[in-house]
N, C-alpha and C positions, 0 to 999 in steps of 0.2 A: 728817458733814454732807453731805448728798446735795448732786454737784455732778455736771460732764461729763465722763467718762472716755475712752480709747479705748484701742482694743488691738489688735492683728495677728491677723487669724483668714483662713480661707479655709471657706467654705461652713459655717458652724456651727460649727466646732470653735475654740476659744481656746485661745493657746499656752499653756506652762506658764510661759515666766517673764513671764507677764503679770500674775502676785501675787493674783492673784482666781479664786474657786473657780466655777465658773455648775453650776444646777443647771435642768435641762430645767422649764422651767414650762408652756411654750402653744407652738405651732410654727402659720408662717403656710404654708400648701399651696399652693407654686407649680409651676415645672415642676423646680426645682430642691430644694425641701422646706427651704428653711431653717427651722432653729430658733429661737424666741426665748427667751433664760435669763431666769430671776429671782436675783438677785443674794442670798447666806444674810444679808447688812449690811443687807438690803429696802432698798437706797438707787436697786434702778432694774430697768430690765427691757433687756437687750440687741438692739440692733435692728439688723441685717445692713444693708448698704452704703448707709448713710444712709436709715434707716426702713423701707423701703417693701419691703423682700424682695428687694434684689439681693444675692446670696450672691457673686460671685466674689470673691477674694482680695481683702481690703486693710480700712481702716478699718471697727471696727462700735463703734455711739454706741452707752454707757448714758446712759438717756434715766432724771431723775433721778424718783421719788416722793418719795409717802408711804409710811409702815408698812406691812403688809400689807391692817391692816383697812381701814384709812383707803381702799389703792389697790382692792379688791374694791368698799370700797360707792361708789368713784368709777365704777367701771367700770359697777355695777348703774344706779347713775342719774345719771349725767351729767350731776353738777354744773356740773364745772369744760368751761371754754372749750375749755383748750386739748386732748385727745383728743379732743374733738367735732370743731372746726377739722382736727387731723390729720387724722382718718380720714376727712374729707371732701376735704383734698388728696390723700390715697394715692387715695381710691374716683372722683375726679376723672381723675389719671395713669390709671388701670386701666381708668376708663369712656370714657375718648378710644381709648384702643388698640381696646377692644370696638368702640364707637363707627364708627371708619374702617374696620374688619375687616366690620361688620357692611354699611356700604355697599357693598364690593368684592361680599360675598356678593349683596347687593340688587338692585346692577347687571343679574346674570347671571340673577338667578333671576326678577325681576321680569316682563322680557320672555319667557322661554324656561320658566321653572317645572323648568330644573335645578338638583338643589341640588349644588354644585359642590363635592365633596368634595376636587375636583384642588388648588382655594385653599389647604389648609390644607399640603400639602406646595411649594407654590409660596410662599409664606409663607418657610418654612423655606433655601428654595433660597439666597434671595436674600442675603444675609449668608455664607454657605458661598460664595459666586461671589465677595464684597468680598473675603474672606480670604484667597483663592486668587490672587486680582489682588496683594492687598497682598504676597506671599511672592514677587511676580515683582515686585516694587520699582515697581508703578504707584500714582503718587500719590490721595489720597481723595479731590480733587473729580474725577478721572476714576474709579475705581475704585466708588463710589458709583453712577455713571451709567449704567455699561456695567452694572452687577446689575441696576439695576431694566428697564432695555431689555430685557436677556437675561427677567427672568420677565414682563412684559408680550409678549413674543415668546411667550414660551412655553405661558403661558396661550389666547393666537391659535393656536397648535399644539394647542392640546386640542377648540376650535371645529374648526377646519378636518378635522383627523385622525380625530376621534372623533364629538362631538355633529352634527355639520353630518351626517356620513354616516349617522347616526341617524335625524336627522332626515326625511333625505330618504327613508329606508328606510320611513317613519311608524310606526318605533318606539316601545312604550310609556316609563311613565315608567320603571319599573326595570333595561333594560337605560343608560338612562344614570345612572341612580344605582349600580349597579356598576361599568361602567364608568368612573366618575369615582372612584369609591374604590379600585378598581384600579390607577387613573392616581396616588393619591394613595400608596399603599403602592410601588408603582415608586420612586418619587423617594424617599419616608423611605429604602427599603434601598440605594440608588444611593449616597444620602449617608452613609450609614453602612459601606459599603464604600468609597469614597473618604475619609471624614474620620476615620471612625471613629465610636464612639457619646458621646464626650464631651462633656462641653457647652464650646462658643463663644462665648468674649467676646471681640468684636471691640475693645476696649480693656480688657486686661487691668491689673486691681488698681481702688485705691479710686478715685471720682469725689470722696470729698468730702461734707460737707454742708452748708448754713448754717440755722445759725440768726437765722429771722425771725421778728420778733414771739412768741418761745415756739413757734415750729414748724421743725422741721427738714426745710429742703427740701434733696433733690436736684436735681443739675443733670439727672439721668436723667429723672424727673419732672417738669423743665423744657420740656424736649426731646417728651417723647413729648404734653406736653398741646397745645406749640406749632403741633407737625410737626401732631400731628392736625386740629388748630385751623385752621390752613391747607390741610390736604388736603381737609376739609369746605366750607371757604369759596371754593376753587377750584372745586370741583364742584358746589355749589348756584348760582354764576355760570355756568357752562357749561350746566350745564342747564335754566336761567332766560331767557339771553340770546343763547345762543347757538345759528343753524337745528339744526345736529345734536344740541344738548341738548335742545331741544323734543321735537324727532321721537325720543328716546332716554324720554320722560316719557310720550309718545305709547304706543310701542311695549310703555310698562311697562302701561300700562292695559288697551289692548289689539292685540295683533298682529294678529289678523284684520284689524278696519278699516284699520290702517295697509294692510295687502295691499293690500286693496280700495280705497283710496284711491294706489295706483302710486306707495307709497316702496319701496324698496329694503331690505327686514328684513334679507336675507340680511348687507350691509354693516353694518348696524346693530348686528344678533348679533355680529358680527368688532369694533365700537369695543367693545361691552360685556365682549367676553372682554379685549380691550389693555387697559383701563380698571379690570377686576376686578384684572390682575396687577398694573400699576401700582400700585396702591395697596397691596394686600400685598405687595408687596416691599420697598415704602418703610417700612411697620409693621414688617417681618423683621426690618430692618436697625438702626431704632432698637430694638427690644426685643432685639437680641443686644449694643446699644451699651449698653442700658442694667440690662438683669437676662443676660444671655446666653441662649444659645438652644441648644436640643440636636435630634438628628434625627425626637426623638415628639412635639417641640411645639408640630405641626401641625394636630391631631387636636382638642385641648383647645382650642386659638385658635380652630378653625373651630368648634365646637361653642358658644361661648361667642358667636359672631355671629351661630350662629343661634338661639339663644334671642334674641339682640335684636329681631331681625328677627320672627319668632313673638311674641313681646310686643309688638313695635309696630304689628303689624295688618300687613295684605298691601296696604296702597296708600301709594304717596307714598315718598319717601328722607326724609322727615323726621321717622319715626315711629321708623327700625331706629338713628337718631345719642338720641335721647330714652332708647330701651330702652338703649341702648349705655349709655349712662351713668348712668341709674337703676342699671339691675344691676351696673356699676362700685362706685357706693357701696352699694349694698345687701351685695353682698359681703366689702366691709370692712368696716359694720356687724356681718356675722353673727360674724366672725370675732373683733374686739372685745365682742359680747354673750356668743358662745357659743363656738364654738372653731371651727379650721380645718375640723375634721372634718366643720361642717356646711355647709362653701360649695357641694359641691356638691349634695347632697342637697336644699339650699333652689332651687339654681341650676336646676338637671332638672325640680325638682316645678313651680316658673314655667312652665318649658317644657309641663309637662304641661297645666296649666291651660290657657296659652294655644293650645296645637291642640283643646282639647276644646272651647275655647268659640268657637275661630273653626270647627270640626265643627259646632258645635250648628248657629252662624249659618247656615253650608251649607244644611243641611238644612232648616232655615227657609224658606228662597229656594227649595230646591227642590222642595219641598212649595208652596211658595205658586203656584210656575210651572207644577205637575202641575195 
């Protein structure tokens, strides 16, 4: 009789004297690859640290079915509620992290048209600075504060050091597109010789999960829709209400007139780079609390914001929080319809579409002004 099971595993693997055989069915591709089993009894499918693909050690739910046929032609057409409902809360947690990543990217690139390859290793940083804090016995609500300070600093250190001198040099775009991925492989290998290449969970073992209404939420899940939830809502207040968020919506439009109109871009560039790290820092930190985080999974997180940002059109911050979370659930859809293997294939080919069709527009405009 299909019920709720659980068992001791650490990233995929199920111990032996757990009484039950898993045989590899479908695997969700995260930065950590866990596996999902189907169970030889067909009483369930196994799902890593409460659903959603956190692999570190500790509790993983069999989530209970039908038969085999029965769970195939569910899956084909989605009958039933509740995997519809799931995979809209997983593609929800997923599309907030994109979501907030994809605004930090937004920030930066909107006024200045760098694409700031440095975020996705400043991402990464900031979680490696908590655990570094926590091993010298500094409590979390300090330990927490002083990361995200240190990669909002830090990100300021990449304006001031690098693009500002670029800038001034009236550099094209590709020396600061290497040199920001330059800046971002620095830091990956910095952390990989200080920490090593393992992956980081800044609470190590199971979070738990409950079941609501027939869904199994994490508190991870919780966490990262919240955090984002609020880090959106802080910054569409700031930049609505308040002078330097105006003049930061200004400067996304267009920088020239800002010049020409004697505000200060230069200052302005300096909130956008503090403002990009702030934010990926705070994202670093829950996605290493919540699935953990290792020193490559910089690369992937930034690339996944900027599909948002390219799907949601080049103006406004309220286009790259929409793509952010569309492609969150679109994701978990693909994943659920077809297999991991096609998230990112479906994920890049968006991206393709959407530069070719804001090309065409270019060229539209440009044609139209010749």
């Amino acid at each position: 009789m299909p019920g709720w099971f659980g068992a001791r595993a650490g990233r995929g693997e199920v111990e032996e004297n757990c009484g039950i055989i898993p045989k590899p069915s479908w695997s969700c591709h995260n930065s950590l690859s866990i596996t999902f089993y189907e169970f030889p009894n067909n009483s369930g499918i196994l799902l890593g640290g409460g659903v959603h693909g956190c692999c570190q050690e500790g509790s993983l739910f069999l989530v209970p079915t039908e038969d085999d046929d029965a769970a195939r032609s569910t899956k084909r057409s989605g009958d039933r509620d509740s995997p519809s409902m799931q995979i809209l809360l997983n593609g929800l947690a997923s599309g907030s992290q994109i979501a907030a990543l994809a605004i930090a990217f937004a920030v930066v690139y909107r006024p200045t048209g760098i694409i700031f390859f440095a975020l996705g290793g400043i991402y990464v940083v900031a979680p490696y600075i908590v655990a570094q804090l926590r091993a010298f016995h500094c409590p979390w609500w300090a330990s927490i504060p002083i990361a995200i300070a240190c990669t909002s600093l830090l990100s300021l250190a990449c304006e001031l050091l690098n693009h500002a001198r670029l800038e001034r040099s009236k550099a094209s775009f590709a020396p600061h597109l290497v040199s920001s991925l330059g800046i971002y492989l620095i830091l990956e290998q910095t952390i990989i010789l200080w920490r090593g290449p393992d992956v980081l969970a800044l609470v190590p073992g199971s979070h738990g999960a409950v079941d609501v209404a027939g869904l199994l939420v994490a508190p991870g899940q919780l966490l990262v829709i919240a955090a984002a939830a609020l880090i959106l809502m802080i910054f569409a207040v700031w930049t609505r209400l308040t002078r330097v968020g105006l003049k930061m919506r200004g400067l996304s439009e267009s920088p020239e007139q800002m010049a020409l109109f004697g505000h200060n871009v230069r200052n302005l560039r300096l909130a956008a780079f503090s403002i990009a790290g702030f934010i990926a820092g705070a994202i670093g930190i829950i996605q290493a609390y919540d699935q953990g985080i290792d020193p490559h999974s910089g690369l992937p997180a930034f690339l996944l914001a900027l599909v948002a940002v390219a799907a949601g059109g080049r103006r406004g911050f309220v286009a790259p929080v929409l793509g952010g979370l569309l492609l969150g659930i679109l994701r978990e859809e693909v994943v659920w319809l077809l297999s991991d293997r096609w998230q990112e294939p479906v994920t890049y080919s968006l991206l393709a579409c959407a530069l070719m069709l804001a090309g065409g527009v270019s060229y539209k405009r440009w044609s139209a002004a010749r």
